[in-house]
VOPAGU-2260 file (C-alpha; in pm, 1 decimal, decimal comma):
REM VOPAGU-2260
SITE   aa  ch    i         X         Y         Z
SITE  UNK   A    0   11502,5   13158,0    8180,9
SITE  UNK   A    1   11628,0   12783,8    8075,5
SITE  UNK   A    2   11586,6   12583,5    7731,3
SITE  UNK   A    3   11255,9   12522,3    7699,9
SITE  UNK   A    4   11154,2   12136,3    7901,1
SITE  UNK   A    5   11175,7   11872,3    7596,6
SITE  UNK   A    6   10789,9   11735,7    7538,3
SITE  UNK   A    7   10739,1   11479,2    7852,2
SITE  UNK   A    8   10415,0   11216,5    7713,9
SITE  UNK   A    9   10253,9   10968,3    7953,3
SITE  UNK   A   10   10064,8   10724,8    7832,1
SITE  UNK   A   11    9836,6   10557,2    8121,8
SITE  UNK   A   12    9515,7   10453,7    8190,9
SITE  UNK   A   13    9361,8   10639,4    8524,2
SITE  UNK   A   14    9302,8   10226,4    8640,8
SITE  UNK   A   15    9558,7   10134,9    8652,3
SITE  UNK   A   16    9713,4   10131,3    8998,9
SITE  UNK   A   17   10091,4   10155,3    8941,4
SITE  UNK   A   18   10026,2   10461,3    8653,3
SITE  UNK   A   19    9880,3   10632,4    8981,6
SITE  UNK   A   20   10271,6   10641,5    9084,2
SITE  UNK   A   21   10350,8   10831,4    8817,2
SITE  UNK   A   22   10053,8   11069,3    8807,7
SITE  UNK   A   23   10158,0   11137,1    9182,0
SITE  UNK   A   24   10567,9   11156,9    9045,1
SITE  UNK   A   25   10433,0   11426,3    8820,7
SITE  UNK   A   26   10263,1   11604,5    9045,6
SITE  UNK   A   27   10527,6   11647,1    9269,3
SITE  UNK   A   28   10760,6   11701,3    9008,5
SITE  UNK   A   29   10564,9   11991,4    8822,2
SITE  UNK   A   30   10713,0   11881,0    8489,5
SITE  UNK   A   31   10526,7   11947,1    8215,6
SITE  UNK   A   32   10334,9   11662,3    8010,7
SITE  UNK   A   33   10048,4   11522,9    7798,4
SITE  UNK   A   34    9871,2   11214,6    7865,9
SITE  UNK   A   35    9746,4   10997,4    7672,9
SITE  UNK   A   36    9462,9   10692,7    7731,6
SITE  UNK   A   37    9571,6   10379,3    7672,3
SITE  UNK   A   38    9295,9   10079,1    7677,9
SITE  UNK   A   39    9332,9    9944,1    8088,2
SITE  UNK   A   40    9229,9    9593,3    7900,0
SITE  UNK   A   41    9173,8    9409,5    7603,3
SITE  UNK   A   42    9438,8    9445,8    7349,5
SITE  UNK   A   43    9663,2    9753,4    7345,2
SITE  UNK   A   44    9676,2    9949,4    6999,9
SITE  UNK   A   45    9928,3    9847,5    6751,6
SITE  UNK   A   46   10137,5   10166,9    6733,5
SITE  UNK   A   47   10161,4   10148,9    7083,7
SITE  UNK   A   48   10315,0    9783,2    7112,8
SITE  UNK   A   49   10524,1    9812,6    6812,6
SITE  UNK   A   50   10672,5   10212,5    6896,0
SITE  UNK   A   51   10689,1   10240,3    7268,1
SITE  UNK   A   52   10606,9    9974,7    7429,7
SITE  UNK   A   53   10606,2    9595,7    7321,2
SITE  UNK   A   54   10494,2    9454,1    7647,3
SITE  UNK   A   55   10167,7    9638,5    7644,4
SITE  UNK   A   56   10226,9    9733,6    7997,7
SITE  UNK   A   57   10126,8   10129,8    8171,3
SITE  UNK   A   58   10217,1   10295,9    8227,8
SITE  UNK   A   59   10506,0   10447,2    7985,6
SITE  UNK   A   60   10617,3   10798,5    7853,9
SITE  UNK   A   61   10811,0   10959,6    7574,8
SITE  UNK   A   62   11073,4   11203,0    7636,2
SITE  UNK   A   63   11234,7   11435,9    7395,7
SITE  UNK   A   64   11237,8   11454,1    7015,4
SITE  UNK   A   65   10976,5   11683,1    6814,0
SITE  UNK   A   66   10667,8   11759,6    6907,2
SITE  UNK   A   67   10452,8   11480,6    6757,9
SITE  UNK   A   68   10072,9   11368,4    6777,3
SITE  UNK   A   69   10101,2   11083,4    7100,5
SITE  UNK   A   70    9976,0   10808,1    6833,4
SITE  UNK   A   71   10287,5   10867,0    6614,8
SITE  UNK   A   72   10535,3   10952,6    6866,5
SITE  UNK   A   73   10888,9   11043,8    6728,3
SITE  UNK   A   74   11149,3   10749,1    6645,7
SITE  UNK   A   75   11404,4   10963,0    6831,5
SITE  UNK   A   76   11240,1   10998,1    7152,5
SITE  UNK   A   77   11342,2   10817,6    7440,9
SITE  UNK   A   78   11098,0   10551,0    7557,2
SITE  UNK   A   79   11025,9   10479,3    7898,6
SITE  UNK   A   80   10814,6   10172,4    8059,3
SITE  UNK   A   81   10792,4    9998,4    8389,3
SITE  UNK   A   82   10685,3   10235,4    8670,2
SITE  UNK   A   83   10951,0   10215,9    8917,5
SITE  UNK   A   84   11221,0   10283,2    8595,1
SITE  UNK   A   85   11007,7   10595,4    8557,4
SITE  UNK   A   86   11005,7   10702,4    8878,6
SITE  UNK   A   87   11363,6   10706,9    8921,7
SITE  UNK   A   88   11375,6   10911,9    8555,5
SITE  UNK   A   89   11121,0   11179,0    8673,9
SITE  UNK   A   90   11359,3   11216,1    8987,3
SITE  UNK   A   91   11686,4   11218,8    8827,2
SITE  UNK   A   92   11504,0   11452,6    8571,4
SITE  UNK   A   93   11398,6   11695,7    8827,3
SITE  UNK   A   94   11616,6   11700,8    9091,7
SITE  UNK   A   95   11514,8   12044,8    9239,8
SITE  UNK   A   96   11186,1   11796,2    9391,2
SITE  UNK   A   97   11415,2   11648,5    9585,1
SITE  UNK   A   98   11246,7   11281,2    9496,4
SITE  UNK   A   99   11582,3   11102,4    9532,4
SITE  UNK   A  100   11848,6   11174,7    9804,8
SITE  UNK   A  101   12157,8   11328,0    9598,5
SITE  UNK   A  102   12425,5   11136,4    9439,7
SITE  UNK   A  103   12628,5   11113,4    9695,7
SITE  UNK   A  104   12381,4   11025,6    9985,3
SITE  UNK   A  105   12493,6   10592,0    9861,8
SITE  UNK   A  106   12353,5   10486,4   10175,1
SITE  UNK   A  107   12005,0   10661,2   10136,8
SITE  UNK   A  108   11948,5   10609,6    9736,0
SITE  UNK   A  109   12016,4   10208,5    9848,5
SITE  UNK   A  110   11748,9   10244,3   10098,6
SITE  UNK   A  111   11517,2   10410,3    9870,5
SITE  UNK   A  112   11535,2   10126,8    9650,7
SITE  UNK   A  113   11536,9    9871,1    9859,5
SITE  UNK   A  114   11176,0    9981,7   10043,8
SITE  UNK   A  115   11071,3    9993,9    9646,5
SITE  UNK   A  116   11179,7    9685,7    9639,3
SITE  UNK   A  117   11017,8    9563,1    9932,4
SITE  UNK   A  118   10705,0    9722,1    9794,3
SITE  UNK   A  119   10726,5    9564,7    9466,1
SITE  UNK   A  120   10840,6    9210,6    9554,2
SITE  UNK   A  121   10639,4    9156,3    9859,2
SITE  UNK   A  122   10338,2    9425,5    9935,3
SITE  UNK   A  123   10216,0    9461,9    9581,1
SITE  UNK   A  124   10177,7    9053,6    9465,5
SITE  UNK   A  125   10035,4    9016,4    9835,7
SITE  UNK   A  126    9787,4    9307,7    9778,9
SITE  UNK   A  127    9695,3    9169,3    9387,3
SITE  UNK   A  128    9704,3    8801,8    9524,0
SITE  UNK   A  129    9427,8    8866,5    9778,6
SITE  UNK   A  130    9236,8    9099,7    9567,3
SITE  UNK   A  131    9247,7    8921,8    9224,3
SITE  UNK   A  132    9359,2    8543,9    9339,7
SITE  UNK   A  133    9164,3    8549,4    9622,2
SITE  UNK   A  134    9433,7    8434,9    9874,7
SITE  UNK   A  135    9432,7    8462,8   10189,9
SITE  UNK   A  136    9459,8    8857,1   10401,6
SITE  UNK   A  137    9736,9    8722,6   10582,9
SITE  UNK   A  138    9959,9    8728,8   10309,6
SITE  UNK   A  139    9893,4    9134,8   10289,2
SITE  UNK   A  140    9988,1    9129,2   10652,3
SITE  UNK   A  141   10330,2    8993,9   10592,3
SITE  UNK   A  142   10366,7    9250,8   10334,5
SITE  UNK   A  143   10291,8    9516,9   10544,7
SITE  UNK   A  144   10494,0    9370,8   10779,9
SITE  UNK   A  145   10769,0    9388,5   10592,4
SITE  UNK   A  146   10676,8    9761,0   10468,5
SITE  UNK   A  147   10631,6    9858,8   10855,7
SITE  UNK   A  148   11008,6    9679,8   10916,6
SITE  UNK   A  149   11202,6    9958,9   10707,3
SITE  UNK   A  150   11030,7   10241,4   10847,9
SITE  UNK   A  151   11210,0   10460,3   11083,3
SITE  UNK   A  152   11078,8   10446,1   11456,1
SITE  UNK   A  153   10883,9   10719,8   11555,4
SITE  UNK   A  154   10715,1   10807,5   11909,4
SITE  UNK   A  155   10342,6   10753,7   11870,3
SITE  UNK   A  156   10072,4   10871,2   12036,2
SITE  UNK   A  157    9781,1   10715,0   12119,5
SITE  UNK   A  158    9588,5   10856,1   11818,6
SITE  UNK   A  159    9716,2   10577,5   11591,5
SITE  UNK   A  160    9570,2   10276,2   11801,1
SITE  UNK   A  161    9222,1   10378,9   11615,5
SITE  UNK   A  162    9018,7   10253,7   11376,2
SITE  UNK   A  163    9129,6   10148,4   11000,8
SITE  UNK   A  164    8970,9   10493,3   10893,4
SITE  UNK   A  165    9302,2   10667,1   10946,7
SITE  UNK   A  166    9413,8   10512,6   10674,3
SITE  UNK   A  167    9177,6   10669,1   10440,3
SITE  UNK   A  168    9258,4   10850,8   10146,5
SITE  UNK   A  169    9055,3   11162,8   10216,3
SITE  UNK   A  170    9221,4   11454,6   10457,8
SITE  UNK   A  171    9167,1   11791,8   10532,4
SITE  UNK   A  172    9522,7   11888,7   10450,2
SITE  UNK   A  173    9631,7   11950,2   10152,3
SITE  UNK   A  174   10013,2   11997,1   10188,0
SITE  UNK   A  175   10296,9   11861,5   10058,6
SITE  UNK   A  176   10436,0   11920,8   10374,0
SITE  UNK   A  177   10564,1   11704,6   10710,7
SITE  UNK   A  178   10279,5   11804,4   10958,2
SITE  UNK   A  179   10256,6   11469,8   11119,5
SITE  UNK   A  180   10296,6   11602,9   11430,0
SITE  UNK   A  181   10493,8   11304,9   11544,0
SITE  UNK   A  182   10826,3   11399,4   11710,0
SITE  UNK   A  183   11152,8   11205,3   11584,7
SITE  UNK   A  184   11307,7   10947,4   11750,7
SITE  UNK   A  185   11665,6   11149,0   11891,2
SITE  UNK   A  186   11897,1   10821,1   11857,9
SITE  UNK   A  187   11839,4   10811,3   11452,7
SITE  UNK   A  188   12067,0   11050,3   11253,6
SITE  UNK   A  189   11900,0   11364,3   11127,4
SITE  UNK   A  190   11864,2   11239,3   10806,0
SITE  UNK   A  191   11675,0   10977,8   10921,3
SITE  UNK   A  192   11408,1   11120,9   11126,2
SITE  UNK   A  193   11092,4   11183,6   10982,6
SITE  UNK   A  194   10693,2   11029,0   10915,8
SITE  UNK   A  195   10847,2   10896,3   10513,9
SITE  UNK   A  196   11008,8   10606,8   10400,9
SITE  UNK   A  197   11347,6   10703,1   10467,4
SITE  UNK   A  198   11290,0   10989,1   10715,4
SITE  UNK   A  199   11191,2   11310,2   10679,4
SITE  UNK   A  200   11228,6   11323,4   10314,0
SITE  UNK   A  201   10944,2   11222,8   10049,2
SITE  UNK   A  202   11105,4   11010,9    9794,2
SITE  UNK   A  203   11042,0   10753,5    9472,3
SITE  UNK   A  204   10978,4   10501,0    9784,3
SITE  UNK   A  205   10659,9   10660,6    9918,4
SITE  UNK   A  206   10533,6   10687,3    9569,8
SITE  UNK   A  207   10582,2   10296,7    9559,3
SITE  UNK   A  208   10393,2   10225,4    9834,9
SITE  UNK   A  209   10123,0   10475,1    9796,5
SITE  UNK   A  210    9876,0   10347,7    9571,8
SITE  UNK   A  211    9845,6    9991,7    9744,3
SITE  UNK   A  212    9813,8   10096,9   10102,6
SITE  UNK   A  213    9476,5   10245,6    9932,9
SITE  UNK   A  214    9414,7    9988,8    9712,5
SITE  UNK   A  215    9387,1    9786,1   10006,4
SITE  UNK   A  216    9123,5   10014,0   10199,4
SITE  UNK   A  217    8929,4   10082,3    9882,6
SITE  UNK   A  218    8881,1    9720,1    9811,2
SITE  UNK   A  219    8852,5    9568,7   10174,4
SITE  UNK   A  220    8567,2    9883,6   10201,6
SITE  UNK   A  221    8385,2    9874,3    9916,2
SITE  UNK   A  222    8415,2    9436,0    9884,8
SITE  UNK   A  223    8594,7    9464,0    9570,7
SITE  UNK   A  224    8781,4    9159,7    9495,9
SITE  UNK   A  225    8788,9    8759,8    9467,9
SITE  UNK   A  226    8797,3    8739,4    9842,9
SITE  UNK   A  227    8570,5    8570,2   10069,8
SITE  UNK   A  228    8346,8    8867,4   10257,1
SITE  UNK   A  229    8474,3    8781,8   10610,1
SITE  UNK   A  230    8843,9    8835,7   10492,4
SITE  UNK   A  231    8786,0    9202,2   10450,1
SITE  UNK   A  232    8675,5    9237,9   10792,2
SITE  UNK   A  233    8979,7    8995,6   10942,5
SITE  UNK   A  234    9243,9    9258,8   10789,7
SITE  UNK   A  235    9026,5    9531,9   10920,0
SITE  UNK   A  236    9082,0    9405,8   11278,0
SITE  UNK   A  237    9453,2    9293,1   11231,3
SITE  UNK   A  238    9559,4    9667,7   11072,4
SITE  UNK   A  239    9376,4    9822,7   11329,2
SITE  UNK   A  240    9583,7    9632,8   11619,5
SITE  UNK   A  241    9902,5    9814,7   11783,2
SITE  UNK   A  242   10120,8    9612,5   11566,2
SITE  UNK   A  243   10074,7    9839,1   11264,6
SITE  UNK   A  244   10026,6   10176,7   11461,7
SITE  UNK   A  245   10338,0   10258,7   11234,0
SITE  UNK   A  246   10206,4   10221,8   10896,5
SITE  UNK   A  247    9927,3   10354,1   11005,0
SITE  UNK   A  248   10071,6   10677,0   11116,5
SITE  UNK   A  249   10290,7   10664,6   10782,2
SITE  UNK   A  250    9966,3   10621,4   10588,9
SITE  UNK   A  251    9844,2   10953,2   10728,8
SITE  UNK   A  252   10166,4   11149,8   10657,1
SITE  UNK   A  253   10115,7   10992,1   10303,7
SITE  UNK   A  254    9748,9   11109,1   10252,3
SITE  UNK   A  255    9839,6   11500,1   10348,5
SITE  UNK   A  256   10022,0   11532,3   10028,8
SITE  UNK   A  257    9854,3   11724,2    9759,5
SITE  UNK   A  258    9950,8   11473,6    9499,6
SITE  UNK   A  259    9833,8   11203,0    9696,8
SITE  UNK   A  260    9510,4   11343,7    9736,0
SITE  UNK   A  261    9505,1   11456,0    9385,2
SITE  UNK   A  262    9626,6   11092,9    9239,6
SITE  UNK   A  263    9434,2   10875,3    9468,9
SITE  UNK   A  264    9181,4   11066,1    9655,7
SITE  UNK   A  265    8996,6   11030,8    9330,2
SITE  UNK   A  266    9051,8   10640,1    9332,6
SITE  UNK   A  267    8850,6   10618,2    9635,7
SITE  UNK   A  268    8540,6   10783,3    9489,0
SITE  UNK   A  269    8587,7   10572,5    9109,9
SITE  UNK   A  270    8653,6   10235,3    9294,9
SITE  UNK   A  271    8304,8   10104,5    9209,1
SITE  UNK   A  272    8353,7   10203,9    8839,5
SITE  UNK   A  273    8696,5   10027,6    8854,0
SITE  UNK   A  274    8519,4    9716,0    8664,7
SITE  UNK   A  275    8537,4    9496,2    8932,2
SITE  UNK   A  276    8933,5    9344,3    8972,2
SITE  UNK   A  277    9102,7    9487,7    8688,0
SITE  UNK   A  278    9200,5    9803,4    8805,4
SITE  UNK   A  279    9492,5    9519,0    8952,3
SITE  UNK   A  280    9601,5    9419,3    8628,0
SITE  UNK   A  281    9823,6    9646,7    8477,9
């Protein structure tokens, strides 16, 4: 039996759509933690701005130091904000989960962060600027285009030329498991085959993307958003063409995760509660 796991404190808001990462990160992770509810918006408490996080921004954690009551955390504690920084810590803190390739896999940590990246820079502000700004759909196709781009090829069958529902969030599965049933393409390296991000092992990069390929359904479904009505029903069509068979196939793979379904399932069913746009805020 090890030391005992130093206290692990999350403070999040369940709106918020990039704390979802790290509620899925945990999940797969099996670490041990508290969380805490932060205010989604309006003005963050002062304790939390002036001891863990001066941005304001969820979600963020405290690691280590004495146990303390999550409103007074401990000045010796490390503290964590920004949710792709924590997803890299959870992974580097629990490496038996396997969420980062090993240290000295260079080529496959770079390509973990650079589909984060592509999630981050691209995907995400297209998802918020349609949502929120009200821009136009097309700019959430180029940023699934360039999500689909850095996927590895797979063979696929004519199952994923059908409608936008197989991108929903609800599945019979609950595994954590590859049963895509898709068979690898034999001219990428082993490493590289696979229904994830960077083949056939779940990583930090499908927790980047999770959360807005849903956030995308969810809001397009239910008309939640600053868009105009016949915009939701314009990226239904496109995402349903053969172009995006691929993400559409990767979407499914994503959604038979238990932490997926655990993290985001629930997102589907609270989406009218969300209080209209903000759940794209923070």
């Amino acid at each position: 039996m090890g030391p005992p796991q130093p206290q692990l404190t999350l403070y999040n808001n369940e709106s918020s759509i990039y704390g979802r990462r790290v509620t899925m990160a945990l999940a797969e992770t099996n670490l041990r933690h508290k969380t805490f509810s932060i205010p989604f918006t309006g003005s963050k408490p002062d304790w939390f701005l002036s001891s863990i996080n001066p941005k304001g921004t969820l979600p963020a954690l405290t690691y280590g130091g004495p146990p303390t009551a999550p409103d007074s955390p401990a000045p010796e504690s490390a503290k964590i904000a920004e949710s792709h920084i924590i997803l890299e810590f959870l992974a580097d803190l629990c490496p038996d989960a396997r969420l980062m390739p090993p240290p000295g896999a260079a080529v496959q940590r770079a390509r973990v962060r650079a589909f984060a990246d592509t999630v981050d820079t691209l995907f995400a502000p297209a998802c918020r600027g349609w949502i929120v700004e009200g821009q136009s759909y097309v700019t959430v196709l180029n940023g699934a285009r360039a999500v689909q781009r850095l996927l590895p090829p797979l063979p696929l069958s004519s199952s994923t030329s059908t409608s936008m529902s197989n991108l929903k969030l609800t599945s019979t599965s609950n595994t954590n498991g590859n049963t895509n049933g898709n068979t690898p393409d034999p001219t990428t390296a082993a490493a590289d085959q696979g229904p994830y991000a960077i083949g056939a092992q779940f990583t930090i990069a499908d927790l980047s993307v999770a959360p807005f390929l849903a956030c995308i359904e969810v809001a397009s479904e239910r008309g939640i958003g600053n868009y105009a009505p016949e915009e939701a029903r314009a990226l239904a069509a496109a995402m349903n063409a053969p172009e995006f068979a691929r993400l559409k196939a990767y979407a499914r793979c994503l959604a038979r995760r238990a932490s997926y379904q655990a993290a985001i399932d629930k997102a589907a069913g609270e989406a009218v509660e969300w209080g209209g746009v903000e759940w794209m805020a923070c």
